[in-house]
C-alpha positions in Angstrom: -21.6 57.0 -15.8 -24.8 54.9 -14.5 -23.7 52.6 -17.5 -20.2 52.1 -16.3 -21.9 52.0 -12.4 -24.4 48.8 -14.2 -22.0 46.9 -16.0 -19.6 47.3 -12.6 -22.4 45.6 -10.6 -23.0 43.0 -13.0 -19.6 42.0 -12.7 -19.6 41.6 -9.1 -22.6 39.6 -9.3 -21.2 37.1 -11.7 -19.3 34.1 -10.4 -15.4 34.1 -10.5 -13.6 31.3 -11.8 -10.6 29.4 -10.8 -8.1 31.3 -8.0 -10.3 34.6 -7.8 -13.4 32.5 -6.4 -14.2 32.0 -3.3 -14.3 28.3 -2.5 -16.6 26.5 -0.2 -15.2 22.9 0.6 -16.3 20.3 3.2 -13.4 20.0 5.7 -15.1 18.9 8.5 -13.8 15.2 8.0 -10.1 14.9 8.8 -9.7 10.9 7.3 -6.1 10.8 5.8 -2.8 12.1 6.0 -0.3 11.4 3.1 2.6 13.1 1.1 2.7 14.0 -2.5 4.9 12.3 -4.6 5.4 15.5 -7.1 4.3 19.3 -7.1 0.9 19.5 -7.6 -1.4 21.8 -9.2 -5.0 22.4 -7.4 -8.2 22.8 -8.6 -11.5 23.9 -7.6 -13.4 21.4 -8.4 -13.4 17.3 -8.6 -14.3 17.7 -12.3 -12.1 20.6 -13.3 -9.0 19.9 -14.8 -8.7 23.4 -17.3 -6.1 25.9 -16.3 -8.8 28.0 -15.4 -10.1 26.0 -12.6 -6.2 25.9 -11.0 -6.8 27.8 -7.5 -3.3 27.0 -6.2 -0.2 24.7 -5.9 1.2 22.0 -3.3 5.0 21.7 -3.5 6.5 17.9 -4.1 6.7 16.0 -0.4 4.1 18.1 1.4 2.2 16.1 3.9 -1.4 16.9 3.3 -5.3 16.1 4.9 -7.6 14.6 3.0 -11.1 14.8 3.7 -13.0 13.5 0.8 -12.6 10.8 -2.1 -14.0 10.2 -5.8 -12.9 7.7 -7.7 -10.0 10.2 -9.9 -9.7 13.3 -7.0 -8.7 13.8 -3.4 -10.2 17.2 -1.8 -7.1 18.1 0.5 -5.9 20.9 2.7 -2.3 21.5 3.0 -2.0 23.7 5.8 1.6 25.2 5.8 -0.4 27.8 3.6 -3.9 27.3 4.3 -4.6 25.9 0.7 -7.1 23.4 0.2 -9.0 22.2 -2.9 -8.9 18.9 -5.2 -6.1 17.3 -6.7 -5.0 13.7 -8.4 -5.5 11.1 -6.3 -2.2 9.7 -8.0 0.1 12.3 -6.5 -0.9 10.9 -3.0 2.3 8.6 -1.3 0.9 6.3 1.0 -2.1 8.0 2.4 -2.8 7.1 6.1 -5.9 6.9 8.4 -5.9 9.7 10.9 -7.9 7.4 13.1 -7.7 4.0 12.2 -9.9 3.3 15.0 -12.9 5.7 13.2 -11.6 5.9 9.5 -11.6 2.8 7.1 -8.6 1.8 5.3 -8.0 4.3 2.4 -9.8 4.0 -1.0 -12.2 2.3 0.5 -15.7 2.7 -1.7 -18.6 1.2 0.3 -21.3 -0.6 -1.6 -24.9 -0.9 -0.4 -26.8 -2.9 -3.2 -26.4 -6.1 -5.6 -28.6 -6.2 -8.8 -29.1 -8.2 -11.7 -30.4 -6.4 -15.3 -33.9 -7.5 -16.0 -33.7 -5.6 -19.5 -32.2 -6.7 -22.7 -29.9 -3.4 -22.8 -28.5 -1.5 -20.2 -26.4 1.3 -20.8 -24.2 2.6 -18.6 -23.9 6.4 -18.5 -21.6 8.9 -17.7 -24.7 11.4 -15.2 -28.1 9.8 -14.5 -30.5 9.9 -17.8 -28.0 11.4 -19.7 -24.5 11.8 -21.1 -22.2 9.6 -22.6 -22.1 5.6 -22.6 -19.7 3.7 -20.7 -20.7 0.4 -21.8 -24.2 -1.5 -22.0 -24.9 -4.4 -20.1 -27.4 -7.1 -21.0 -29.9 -8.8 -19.2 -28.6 -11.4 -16.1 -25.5 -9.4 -15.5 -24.9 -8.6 -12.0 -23.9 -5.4 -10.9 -23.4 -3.5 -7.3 -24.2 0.3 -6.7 -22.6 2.4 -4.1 -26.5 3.6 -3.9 -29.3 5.5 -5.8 -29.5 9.2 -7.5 -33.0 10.0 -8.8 -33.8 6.9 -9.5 -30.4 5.6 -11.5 -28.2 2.8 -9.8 -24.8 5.1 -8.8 -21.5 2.8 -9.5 -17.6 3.2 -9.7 -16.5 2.5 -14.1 -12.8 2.8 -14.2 -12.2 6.1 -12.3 -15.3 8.0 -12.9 -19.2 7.5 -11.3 -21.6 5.4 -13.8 -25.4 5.5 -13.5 -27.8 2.9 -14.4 -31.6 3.7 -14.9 -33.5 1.4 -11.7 -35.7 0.6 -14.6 -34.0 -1.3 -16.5 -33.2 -3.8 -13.1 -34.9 -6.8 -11.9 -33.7 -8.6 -8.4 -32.6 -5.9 -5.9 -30.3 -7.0 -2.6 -29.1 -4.9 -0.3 -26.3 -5.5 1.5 -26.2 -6.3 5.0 -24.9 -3.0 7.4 -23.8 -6.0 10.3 -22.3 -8.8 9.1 -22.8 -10.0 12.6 -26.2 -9.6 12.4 -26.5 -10.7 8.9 -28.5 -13.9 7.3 -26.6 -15.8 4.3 -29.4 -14.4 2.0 -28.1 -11.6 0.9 -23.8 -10.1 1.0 -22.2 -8.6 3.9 -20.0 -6.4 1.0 -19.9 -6.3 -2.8 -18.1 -4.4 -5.8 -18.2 -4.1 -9.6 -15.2 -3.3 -11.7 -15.5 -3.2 -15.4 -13.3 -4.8 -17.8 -12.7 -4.0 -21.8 -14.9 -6.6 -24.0 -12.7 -6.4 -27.6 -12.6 -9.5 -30.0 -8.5 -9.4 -30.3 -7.6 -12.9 -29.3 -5.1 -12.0 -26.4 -8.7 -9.7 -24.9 -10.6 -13.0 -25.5 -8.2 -15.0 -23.8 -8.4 -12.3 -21.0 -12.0 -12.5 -20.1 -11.5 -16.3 -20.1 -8.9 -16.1 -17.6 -11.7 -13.5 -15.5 -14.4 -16.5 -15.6 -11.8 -19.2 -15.0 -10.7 -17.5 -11.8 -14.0 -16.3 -10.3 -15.7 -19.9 -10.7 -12.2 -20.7 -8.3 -13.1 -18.3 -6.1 -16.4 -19.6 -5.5 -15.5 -22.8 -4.8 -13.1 -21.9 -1.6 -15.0 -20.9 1.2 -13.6 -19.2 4.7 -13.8 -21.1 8.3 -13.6 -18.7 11.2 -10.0 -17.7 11.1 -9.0 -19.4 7.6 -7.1 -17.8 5.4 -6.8 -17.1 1.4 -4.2 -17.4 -0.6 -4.9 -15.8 -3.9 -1.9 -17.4 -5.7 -2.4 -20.8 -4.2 -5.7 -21.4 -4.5 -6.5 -19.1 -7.8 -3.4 -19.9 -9.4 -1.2 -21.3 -10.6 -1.1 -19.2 -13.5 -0.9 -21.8 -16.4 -2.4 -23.6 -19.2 -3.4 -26.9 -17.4 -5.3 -24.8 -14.6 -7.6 -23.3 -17.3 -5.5 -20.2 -18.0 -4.6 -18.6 -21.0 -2.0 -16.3 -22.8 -3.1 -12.6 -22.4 -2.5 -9.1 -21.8 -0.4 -8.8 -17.7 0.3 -5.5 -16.3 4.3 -5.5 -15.2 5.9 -2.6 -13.6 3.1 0.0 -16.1 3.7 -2.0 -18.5 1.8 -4.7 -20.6 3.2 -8.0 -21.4 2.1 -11.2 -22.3 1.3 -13.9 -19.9 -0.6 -17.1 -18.8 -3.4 -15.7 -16.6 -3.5 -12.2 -18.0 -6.6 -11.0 -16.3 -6.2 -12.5 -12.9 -5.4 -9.4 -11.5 -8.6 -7.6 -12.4 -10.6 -10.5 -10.2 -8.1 -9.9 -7.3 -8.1 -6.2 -6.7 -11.9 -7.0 -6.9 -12.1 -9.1 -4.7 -9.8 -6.1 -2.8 -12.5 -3.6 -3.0 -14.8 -6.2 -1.5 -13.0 -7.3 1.3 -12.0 -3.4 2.3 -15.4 -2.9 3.3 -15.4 -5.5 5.7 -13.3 -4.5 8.7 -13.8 -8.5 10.2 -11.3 -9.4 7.7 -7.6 -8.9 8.1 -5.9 -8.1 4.6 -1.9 -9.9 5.5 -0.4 -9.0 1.7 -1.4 -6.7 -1.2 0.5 -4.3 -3.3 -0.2 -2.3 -6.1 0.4 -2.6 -9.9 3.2 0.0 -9.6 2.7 3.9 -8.8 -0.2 4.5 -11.5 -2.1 1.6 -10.7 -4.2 -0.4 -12.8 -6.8 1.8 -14.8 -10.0 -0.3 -14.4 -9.7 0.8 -10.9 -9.6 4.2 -8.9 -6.2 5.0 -7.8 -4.5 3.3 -4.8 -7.1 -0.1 -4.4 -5.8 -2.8 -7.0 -4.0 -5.9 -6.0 -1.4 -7.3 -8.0 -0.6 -11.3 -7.9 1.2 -13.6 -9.9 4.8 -14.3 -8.0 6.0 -14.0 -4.1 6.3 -10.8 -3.9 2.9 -10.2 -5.5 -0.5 -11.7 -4.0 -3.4 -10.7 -2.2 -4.0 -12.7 0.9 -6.5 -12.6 3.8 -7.8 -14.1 6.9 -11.2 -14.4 8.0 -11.4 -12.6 11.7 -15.4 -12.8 11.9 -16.6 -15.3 14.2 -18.4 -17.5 11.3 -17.9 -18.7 8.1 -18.0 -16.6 4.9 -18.0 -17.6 1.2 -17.2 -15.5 -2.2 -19.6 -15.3 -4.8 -18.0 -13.7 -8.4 -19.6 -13.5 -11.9 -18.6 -11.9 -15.2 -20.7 -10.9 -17.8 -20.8 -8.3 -20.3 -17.6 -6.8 -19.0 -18.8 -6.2 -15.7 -17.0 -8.4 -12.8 -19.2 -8.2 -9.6 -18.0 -10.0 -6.5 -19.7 -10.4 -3.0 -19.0 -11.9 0.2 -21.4 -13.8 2.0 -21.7 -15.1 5.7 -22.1 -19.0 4.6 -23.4 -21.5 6.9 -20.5 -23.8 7.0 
């Protein structure tokens, strides 16, 4: 009996898992509403995606809250039932600020330092110190961190978090918290996505077309109230402008195309310019309802015909100018208040 009694109160003791545990989640922040576009299952945690770690279900066109994002999960509470808990950011239909007046414009992933690696390797890992490697960059890339977690550079690769050890980094900026306020020394907003660095010819091509279009961007700086035109002034998409045949993302699907690659430095340059709320975004759409992969779900910017470009006006009251680099299959662009 006193060994059934033990084993009974080590069992209560040990932690539940999935629907029988008792969830804490943050809820105090109420930044989105938004529909789902399919039935949804819910789990318990941002990393768990086992059956086991399914606490509940949202029913296709359910109008949720979200109160927190990572680059792959939403934490939500739908509150026709009460449920709340993390799902797939991609069963979220056009997610809304509650407040736009408080709240920044969804998916947006603020950055608060520019590097450059000082060592000859880098590796990019999946958890600080340890885990699996995402890619290794080489000394002179450029990089920009979201911010620091014992002492490893915290990133966004793809649609998962990246550490770099603050070792292995040389020049540290940090970006400015008031672009009003700010000198032209150092970026009002940054942002690194990462792109694949193969040896097929139509990958080559690709990361040619990335370099091609980011030394255009740096040539085309922003008067107080000017405007870009990502097609116009980027493109056009073809061989005399420096472009080549590669890899282009059409309706989830992968074709071939002059400028294949363009899109990647666009729905950078996206992620940059969300963070600053001085600049107006006038067009932008997505690369269908899945995205594009090299970014977290719901922030790329497709371009490459009328219908799709990304285009923005310049609403602070001085001049800015775009600074973007490749290397090592890391694309880092900034934004800078320029002096003219």
């Amino acid at each position: 009996m006193k060994r059934l009694l033990a084993l009974a109160v080590l069992l209560a003791l040990l932690p539940f898992s999935g629907g029988l545990a008792a969830q804490k989640f943050n809820t105090k922040n109420r930044l989105y509403t938004a529909k789902l576009n399919t039935a949804t299952r819910v789990y318990a945690s941002w990393s768990g995606t086992q059956a086991s770690d399914v606490i509940g279900s949202i029913p296709n066109k359910a109008r949720v809250v979200i109160h927190e994002l990572n680059p792959t999960f939403a934490l939500v509470t739908y509150e026709a039932t009460g449920t709340t808990g993390y799902i797939k950011r991609v069963c979220l239909d056009n997610p809304q600020p509650i407040n736009s007046k408080t709240t920044p414009p969804y998916g947006v992933e603020f950055n608060h330092f520019l590097a450059t690696v000082a060592a000859k390797d880098a590796p990019v890992t999946t958890k600080p110190g340890k885990g699996s490697t995402l890619i290794t960059l080489h000394k002179g890339a450029r990089v920009s961190f979201i911010g620091f977690e014992n002492g490893y550079g915290k990133l966004i690769y793809h649609r998962e978090y990246g550490y770099i050890d603050s070792r292995l980094l040389g020049e540290l900026t940090p970006v400015y918290e008031a672009p009003e306020s700010a000198g032209t020394d150092a970026p009002i907003a940054s942002f690194t996505s990462f792109y694949k660095i193969t040896d097929d010819e139509s990958n080559r091509n690709r990361m040619s077309n990335i370099a091609v279009a980011c030394k255009k961007l740096c040539m085309l700086p922003l008067k107080k109230g000017g405007s870009l035109d990502f097609n116009a002034q980027v493109g056009p998409y073809r061989a005399a402008n420096g472009y080549k045949p590669a890899g282009v993302l059409i309706d989830g699907e992968v074709q071939q195309g002059y400028g294949g690659g363009t899109c990647q430095v666009s729905s950078t340059l996206y992620n940059v310019v969300l963070q600053l709320p001085g600049i107006t975004v006038l067009q932008r759409r997505a690369h269908g309802a899945n995205g594009a992969s090299y970014l977290p779900m719901g922030v790329d910017a497709a371009v490459g015909s009328k219908t799709l470009n990304l285009r923005f006006r310049n609403d602070y009251p001085f001049p800015i100018r775009i600074d973007a680099v490749s290397q090592d299959g890391a694309l880092t662009i900034a934004i800078y208040r320029s002096k003219k």
